[in-house]
Structures are given as C-alpha cells and as structure tokens.
N, C-alpha and C positions, 0 to 999 in steps of 0.2 A: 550433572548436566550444567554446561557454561550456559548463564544467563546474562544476556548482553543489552547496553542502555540504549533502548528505542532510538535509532534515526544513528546511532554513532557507526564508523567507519568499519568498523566490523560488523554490525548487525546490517548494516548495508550493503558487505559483502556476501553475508548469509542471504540474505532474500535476496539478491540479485541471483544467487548458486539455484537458491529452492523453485524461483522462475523459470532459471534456463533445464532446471530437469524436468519440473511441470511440462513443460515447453515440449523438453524430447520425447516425454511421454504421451503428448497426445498428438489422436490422430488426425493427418492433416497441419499437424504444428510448424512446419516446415513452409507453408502456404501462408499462417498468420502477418496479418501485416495491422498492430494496435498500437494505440498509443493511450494514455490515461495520467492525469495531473490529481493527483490530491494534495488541497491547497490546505494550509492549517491556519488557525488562528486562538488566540489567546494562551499564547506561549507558555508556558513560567520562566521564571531567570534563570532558573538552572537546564533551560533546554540548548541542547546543539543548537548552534546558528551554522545555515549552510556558508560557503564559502562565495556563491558567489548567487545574488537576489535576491528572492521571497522564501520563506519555509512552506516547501513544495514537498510532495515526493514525487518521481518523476521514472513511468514506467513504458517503457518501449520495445516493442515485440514486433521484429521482422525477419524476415528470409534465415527464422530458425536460430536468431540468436534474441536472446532476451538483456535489456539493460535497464539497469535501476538507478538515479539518484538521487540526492538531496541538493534540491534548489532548485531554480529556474530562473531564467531573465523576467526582469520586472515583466507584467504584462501576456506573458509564454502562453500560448491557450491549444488545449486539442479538442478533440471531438465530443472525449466522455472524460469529465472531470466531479471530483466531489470534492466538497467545502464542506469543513467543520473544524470541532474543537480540536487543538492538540492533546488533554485529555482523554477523550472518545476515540481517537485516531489509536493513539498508547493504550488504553484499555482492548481496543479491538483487536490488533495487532497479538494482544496476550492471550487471545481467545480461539480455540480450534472451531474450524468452519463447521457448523450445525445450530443445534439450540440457542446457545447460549448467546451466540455472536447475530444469529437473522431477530434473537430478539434485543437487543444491544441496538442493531437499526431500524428495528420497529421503535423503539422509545426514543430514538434520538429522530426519528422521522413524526412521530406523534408532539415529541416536543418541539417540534420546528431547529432541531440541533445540526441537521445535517442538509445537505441542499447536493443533487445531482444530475446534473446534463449529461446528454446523450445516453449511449445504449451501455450496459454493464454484461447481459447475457453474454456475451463473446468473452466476456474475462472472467465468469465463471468456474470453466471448467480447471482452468490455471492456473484462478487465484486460489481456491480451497485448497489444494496440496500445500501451495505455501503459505496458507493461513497454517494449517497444521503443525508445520517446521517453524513457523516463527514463534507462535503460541510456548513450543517447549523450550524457546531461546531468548523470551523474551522477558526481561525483569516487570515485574507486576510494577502498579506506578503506587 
C-alpha cells in the first residue's frame, strides 16, 4: 500500500477523492452545504508549505461536490475551525476513526493541545470514512 507525506499534492488528492465519495455516500449529501479550516502550527522544516498563505487545511462541501486544500488567505475564517499542532494533526490523520483517534483528542483536548469553534456533528458522518482511507495512505510521522 502507497503511503503518502501528510499535506503533499497527492495526499491531497487522496482525501479530497475519500471526501467526495464519503460525500456521495451519504444520505442527504447532495443537500450539505459545510465548510471547515484546520489551522496548524508549529510546523517542522521539513513540512510542505502551502502555496499560497497560512498552513491551513481547507475543507468545503457543497451542492455534492467536495473540495480540499492546503492553505488559505492570511486571516480566511469559517464557521467550524480547529487549531492545533501539525504533529497531532499528522498523527491523526494516520489514525482510523474509533478508539484510538477520539482518544488522540481526548489527550490533546485534556492537554489544552487542540482548540475548536463551531459545530463538528455535521462533519462527522464524512469525515470517518475518510479518516479510514487516509489512516492506510498516510506515512506515520
């Protein structure tokens, strides 16, 4: 199985794919209209830099099509956004949605490592599938 570096143009490609099948799989998906910024910080040097503003990931779901990418204009804000480590972000990412991962943000929420505005329930059902697909595409850090 090809395992690919967190946040690079191909893995970007993969979870944008694993969104928009999430997407068509669920029901009412066609109806979703979401947006979500996960903001990162304390990078390492050997991390991707987006092309263009902050090291963001940037997830948008409308009228049935799903779109992912990396970066955002300085300042870019939506409704449900989560801050934390790029560390924690790449560990999570490597991790399929259940145990291992709700307790990954129990300890980074217990440690004050992760910070979340707005509502997250609506991206549930669409982010686990592609928690799933990324976990077995994604290089451990």
């Amino acid at each position: 199985m090809t395992r690919l570096i967190f946040m690079s143009p191909a893995w970007l490609a993969l979870a944008e794919a694993a969104l928009q099948t999430a997407l068509n799989a669920h029901p009412g998906g066609s109806a979703l209209h979401l947006s979500l910024i996960e903001r990162f910080h304390n990078l390492p040097p050997d991390a991707p830099w987006p092309a263009m503003g902050e090291p963001c990931l940037r997830l948008d779901v409308a009228d049935g099509g799903a779109r992912i990418r990396y970066g955002t204009a300085p300042g870019e804000q939506v409704a449900t956004e989560i801050i934390c480590d790029w560390m924690d972000a790449w560990r999570a990412a490597s991790l399929h949605a259940g145990p291992e991962l709700a307790a990954l943000r129990a300890e980074q929420q217990a440690q004050g490592r992760i910070r979340v505005t707005g509502d997250l329930v609506p991206w549930g059902p669409i982010l686990a599938p592609v928690h799933d697909r990324m976990a077995d595409h994604t290089k451990a850090p």
